[in-house]
C-alpha positions in Angstrom: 0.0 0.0 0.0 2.7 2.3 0.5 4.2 1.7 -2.6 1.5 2.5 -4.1 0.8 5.3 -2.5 4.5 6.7 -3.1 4.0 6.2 -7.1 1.1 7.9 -6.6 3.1 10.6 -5.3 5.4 10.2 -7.9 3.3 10.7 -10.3 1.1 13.9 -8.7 4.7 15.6 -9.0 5.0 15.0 -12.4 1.6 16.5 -12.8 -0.3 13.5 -13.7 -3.1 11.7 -12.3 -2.6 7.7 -12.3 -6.5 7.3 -11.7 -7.2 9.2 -14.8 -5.5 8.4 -17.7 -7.7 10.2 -20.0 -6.6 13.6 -18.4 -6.8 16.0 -21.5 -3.2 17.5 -21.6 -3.1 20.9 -24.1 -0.6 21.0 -26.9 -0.9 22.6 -29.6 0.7 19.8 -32.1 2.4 16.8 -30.7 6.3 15.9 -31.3 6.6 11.6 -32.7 7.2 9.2 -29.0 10.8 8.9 -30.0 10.8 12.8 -30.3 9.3 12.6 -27.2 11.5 10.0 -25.3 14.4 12.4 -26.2 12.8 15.2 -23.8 11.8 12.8 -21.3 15.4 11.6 -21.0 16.3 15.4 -20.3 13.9 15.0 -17.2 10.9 17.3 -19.2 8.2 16.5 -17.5 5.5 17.8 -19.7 7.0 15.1 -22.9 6.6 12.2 -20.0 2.9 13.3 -19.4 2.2 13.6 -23.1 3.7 10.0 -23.4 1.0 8.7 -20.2 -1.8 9.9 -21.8 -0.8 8.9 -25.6 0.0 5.1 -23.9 -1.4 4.6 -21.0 -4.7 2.8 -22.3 -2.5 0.5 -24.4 -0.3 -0.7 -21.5 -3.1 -1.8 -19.2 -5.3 -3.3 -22.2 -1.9 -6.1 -22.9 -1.6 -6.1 -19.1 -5.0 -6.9 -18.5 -5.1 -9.4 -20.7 -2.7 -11.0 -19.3 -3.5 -10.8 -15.7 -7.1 -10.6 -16.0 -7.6 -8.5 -13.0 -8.1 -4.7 -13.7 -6.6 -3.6 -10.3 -3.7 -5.6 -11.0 -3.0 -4.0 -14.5 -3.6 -0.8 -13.7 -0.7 -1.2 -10.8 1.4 -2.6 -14.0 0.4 0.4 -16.4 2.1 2.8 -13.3 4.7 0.9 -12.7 5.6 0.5 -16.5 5.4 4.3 -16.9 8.2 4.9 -13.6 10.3 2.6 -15.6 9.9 4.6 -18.9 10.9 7.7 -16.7 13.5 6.3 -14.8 15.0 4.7 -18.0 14.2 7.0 -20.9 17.8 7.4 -21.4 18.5 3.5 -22.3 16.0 3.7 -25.0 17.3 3.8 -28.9 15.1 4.8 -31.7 17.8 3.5 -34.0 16.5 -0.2 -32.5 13.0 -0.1 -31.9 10.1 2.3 -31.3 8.5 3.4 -28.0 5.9 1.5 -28.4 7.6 -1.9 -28.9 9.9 -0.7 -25.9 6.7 -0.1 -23.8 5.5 -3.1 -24.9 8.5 -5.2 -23.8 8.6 -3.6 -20.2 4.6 -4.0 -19.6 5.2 -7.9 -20.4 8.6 -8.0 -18.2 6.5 -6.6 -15.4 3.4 -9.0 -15.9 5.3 -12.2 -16.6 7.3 -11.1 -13.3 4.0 -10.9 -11.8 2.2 -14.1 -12.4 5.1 -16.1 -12.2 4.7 -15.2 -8.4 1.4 -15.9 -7.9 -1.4 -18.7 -9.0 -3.8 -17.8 -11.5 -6.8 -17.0 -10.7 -9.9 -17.1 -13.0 -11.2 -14.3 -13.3 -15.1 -13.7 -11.9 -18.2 -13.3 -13.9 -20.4 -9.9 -13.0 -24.0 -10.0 -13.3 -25.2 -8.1 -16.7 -27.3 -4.8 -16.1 -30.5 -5.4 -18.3 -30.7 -3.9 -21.4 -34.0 -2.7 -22.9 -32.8 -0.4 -26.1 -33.2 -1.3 -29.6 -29.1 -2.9 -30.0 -29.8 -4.8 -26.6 -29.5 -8.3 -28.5 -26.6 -7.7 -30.5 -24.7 -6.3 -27.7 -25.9 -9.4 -25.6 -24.0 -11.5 -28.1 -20.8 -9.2 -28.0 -20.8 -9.7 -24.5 -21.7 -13.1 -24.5 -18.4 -13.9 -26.8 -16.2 -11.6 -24.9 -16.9 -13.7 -22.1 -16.2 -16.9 -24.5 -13.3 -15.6 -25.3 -11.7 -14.5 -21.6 -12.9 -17.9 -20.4 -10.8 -19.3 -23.7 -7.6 -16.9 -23.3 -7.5 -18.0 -19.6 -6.7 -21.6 -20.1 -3.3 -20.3 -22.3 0.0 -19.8 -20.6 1.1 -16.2 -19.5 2.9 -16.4 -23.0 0.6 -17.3 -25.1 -1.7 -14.7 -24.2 0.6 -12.1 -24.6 1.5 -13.4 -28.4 -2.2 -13.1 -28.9 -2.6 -10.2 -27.2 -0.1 -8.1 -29.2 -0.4 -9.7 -33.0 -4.1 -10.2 -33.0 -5.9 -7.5 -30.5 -3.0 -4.7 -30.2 -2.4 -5.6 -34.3 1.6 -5.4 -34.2 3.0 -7.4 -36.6 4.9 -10.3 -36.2 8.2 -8.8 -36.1 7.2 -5.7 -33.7 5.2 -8.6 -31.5 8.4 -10.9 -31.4 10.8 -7.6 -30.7 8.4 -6.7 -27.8 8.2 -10.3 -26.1 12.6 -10.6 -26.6 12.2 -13.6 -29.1 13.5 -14.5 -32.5 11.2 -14.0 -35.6 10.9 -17.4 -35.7 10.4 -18.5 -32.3 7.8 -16.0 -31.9 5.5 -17.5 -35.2 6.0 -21.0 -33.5 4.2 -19.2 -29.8 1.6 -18.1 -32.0 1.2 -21.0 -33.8 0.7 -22.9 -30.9 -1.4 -20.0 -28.5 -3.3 -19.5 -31.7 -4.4 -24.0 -31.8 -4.6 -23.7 -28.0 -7.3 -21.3 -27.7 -9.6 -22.7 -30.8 -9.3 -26.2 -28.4 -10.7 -24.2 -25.7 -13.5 -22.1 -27.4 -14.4 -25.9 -28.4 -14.1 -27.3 -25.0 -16.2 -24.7 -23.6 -18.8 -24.4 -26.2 -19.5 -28.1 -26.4 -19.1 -28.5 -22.4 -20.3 -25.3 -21.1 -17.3 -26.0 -19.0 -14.3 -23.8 -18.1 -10.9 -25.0 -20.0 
């Protein structure tokens, strides 16, 4: 709790809110993330908080995927971000971009994460009824949402990261493989295989009604 309270403080020096990452920050046209990185190495606080709210959503979408637990990203997204601060001078635009960097240090953190603890599934809330004139159709979104997170949750940590990033965050394979530290190749074989994994389980479950 105290940790989380002192990135919290952290952050409020830096002039950024952690609990709302859609803050509106006004600039009148903004500089490329590598242009960015480059001020943010310099210690400018205003390029960091330009980065946050540019980023922020897509770090704690692949960590919530991953984790399943909101809370849990959302303490990953924070942390992820102290890391870009404290390290924006080891990044090189001449290797990657931000975004595959950002990537690679949201998975670090998550993989660090649920290699210390069991996974848990995550819990199903009850549906608020719907009475407008979509209320079927986004009855069937939901209801293969929650197909799918019941599906992704019976992969590895991995494997839902590979899927994560090529297939919901649309990287490309060699931006995915770059993120997740692996070779071209290696990286098509983890998809390969999270990819034949997770059509078993949308079977399992739809011909069980079971978890995988």
């Amino acid at each position: 709790m105290e940790a989380a309270v002192a990135r919290e403080d952290r952050f409020a020096i830096l002039g950024y809110d952690v609990r709302r990452p859609e803050q509106q920050i006004d600039v009148m046209e903004e500089p490329s993330d590598e242009a960015l990185m480059a001020e943010v190495s310099a210690q400018r606080q205003h390029a960091f908080r330009v980065l946050m709210r540019r980023h922020m959503p897509r770090a704690l979408r692949v960590a919530e995927r991953i984790v399943r637990d909101p809370a849990e990203a959302d303490d990953i997204g924070q942390e992820a971000f102290m890391r870009v601060w404290t390290h924006a001078a080891s990044f090189d635009p001449e290797v990657g971009k931000f975004t595959t960097w950002l990537y690679r240090i949201v998975l670090n953190l998550t993989f660090d994460r649920t290699r210390r603890r069991t996974f848990q599934a995550l819990e199903e809330a009850g549906d608020v009824p719907d009475t407008g004139p979509h209320a079927v159709e986004r009855l069937i979104a939901d209801e293969e949402l929650r197909l799918l997170n019941r599906a992704m949750a019976g992969l590895s940590d991995r494997q839902r990261g590979a899927i994560a990033l090529f297939h919901m965050e649309g990287l490309s394979g060699e931006e995915a493989a770059n993120a997740m530290n692996l070779s071209a190749k290696a990286f098509e074989s983890l998809l390969g295989r999270a990819r034949s994994a997770l059509k078993a389980n949308v079977q399992k479950i739809q011909q069980t009604g079971s978890h995988v």
